[in-house]
C-alpha positions, 0 to 999 in steps of 0.5 A: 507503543507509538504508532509508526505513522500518526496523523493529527487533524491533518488538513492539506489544500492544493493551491490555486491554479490560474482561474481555479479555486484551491482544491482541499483534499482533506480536512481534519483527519486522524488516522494510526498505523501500528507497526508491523501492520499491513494495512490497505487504502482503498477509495474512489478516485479522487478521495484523496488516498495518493496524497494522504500517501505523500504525506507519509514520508513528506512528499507532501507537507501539511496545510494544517495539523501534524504528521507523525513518523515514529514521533517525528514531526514530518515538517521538521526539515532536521529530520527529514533524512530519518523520516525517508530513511524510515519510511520509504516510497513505491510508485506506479511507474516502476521506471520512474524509480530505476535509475541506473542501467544495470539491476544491482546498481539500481538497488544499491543507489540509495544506500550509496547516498545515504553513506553506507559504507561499501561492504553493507552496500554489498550486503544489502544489495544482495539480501534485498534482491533475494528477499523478492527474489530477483537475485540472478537478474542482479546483471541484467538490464532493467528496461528489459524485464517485466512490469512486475520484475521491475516493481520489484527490482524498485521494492529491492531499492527501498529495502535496501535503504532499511526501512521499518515501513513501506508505502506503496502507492498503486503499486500494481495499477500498470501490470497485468494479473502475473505482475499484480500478484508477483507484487503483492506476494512479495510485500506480503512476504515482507510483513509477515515473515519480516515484520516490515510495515505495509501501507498499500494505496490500491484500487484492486480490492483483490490485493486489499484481502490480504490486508490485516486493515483496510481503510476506506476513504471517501470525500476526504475522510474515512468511510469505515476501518477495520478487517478485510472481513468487517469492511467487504461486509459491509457491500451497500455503504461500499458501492454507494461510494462507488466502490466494487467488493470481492468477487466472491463477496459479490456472489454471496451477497446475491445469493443472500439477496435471492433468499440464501442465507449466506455470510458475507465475511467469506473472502477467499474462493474456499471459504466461499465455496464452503459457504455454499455448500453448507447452505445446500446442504441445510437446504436439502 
């Protein structure tokens, strides 16, 4: 089955300003995102993970190499339309999103400039509310909700548009911990119980856990690739790129680190605990 996003030896530079050199972010990558997946992006600042984002619905285009979007080539700009109706976008700024004054219409301005006819519009603005569960603030007035609310009153507007994937860009970086898991509560709902595809930018290894994949960029490639277990284990390559792990993967590396003998690819706090006290008990 075709990947629904693809990268190709994916190369992009930003141009030169004035009296500075141009900046290449990343050269030759290759990456797949399968459909239906949840997959995490995670990296120190500056490795490159925001652009990589852009790329995916042509934000931004390629200096070399091909992106691919369910076997649409992104710098074709006849399929520009399809490509963002099928992948959409969600920034930081909830309020950089929310245009109208008035919850329901915010939702309901993208399919109204796609020409979805107004009984769907209708339908779609009410399923989307519900589906992150912000259908009795369907009259209220944006600026007067939460962090959290509004990010989700802005996933709303993107599902709205049907996409069969999300990106979503540090999504969570101006909440506070209720707004975070409000966040990720609501995308991962999506794709386990919707099947939608998630890509989710982040710096908060917390919600990177709930991730089928995590990849980790650094330098403008990819340090390692796989299962939130597989890549949390691996602490020493992680925080020599700078990077913090689990907190519970923190502890258990040093007990490990003080003679226990521990598995490090427990990550929620009950595995954890478990793990501990099975180690106890050997030890008694």
């Amino acid at each position: 089955m075709t990947p629904i996003i693809q990268t190709e030896k994916l190369s992009f530079t930003y141009p030169a300003s004035e009296g500075r050199l141009a900046l290449p972010v990343f050269e030759n990558l290759d990456l797949e995102i399968a459909e239906g997946s949840f997959t995490a992006i995670i990296g120190p600042n500056g490795c490159g993970k925001s652009t990589l984002a852009k790329h995916f619905n042509a934000v931004l285009l390629p200096s070399g190499g091909k992106v691919w979007v369910s076997g649409m080539d992104t710098s074709d700009e006849e399929l520009l339309l399809e490509i963002r109706r099928q992948i959409g976008m969600v920034f930081q700024n909830p309020d950089n999103q929310i245009v109208a004054n008035v919850v329901e219409e915010d939702v309901a301005f993208a399919p109204e400039n796609l020409g979805v006819p107004s009984p769907e519009i209708r339908k779609r603005v009410d399923d989307a509310l519900k589906t992150v569960g912000m259908y009795e603030y369907r009259e209220h007035a944006p600026h007067l909700l939460s962090g959290g609310q509004k990010q989700r009153i802005a996933i709303a507007g993107v599902l709205a548009m049907q996409p069969r994937c999300i990106v979503l860009d540090e999504p969570t970086a101006m909440l506070d911990p209720r707004g975070r898991d409000e966040v990720v509560s609501t995308i991962t709902q999506l794709n386990r119980e919707q099947g939608i595809t998630v890509v989710l930018i982040t710096h908060h290894m917390r919600e990177a856990v709930h991730a089928d994949r995590i990849i980790v960029m650094h330098k403008g490639g990819i340090l390692t690739d796989g299962s939130p277990r597989k890549v949390f284990s691996q602490v020493e390559l992680l925080r020599k790129a700078g990077l913090d792990v689990p907190q519970t993967t923190d502890l258990l590396y040093s007990l490990r680190n003080a003679g226990w003998d521990l598995p490090l690819e427990a990550l929620t706090v009950e595995e954890c605990a478990e793990a501990i006290a099975a180690a106890i008990q050997i030890e008694n």
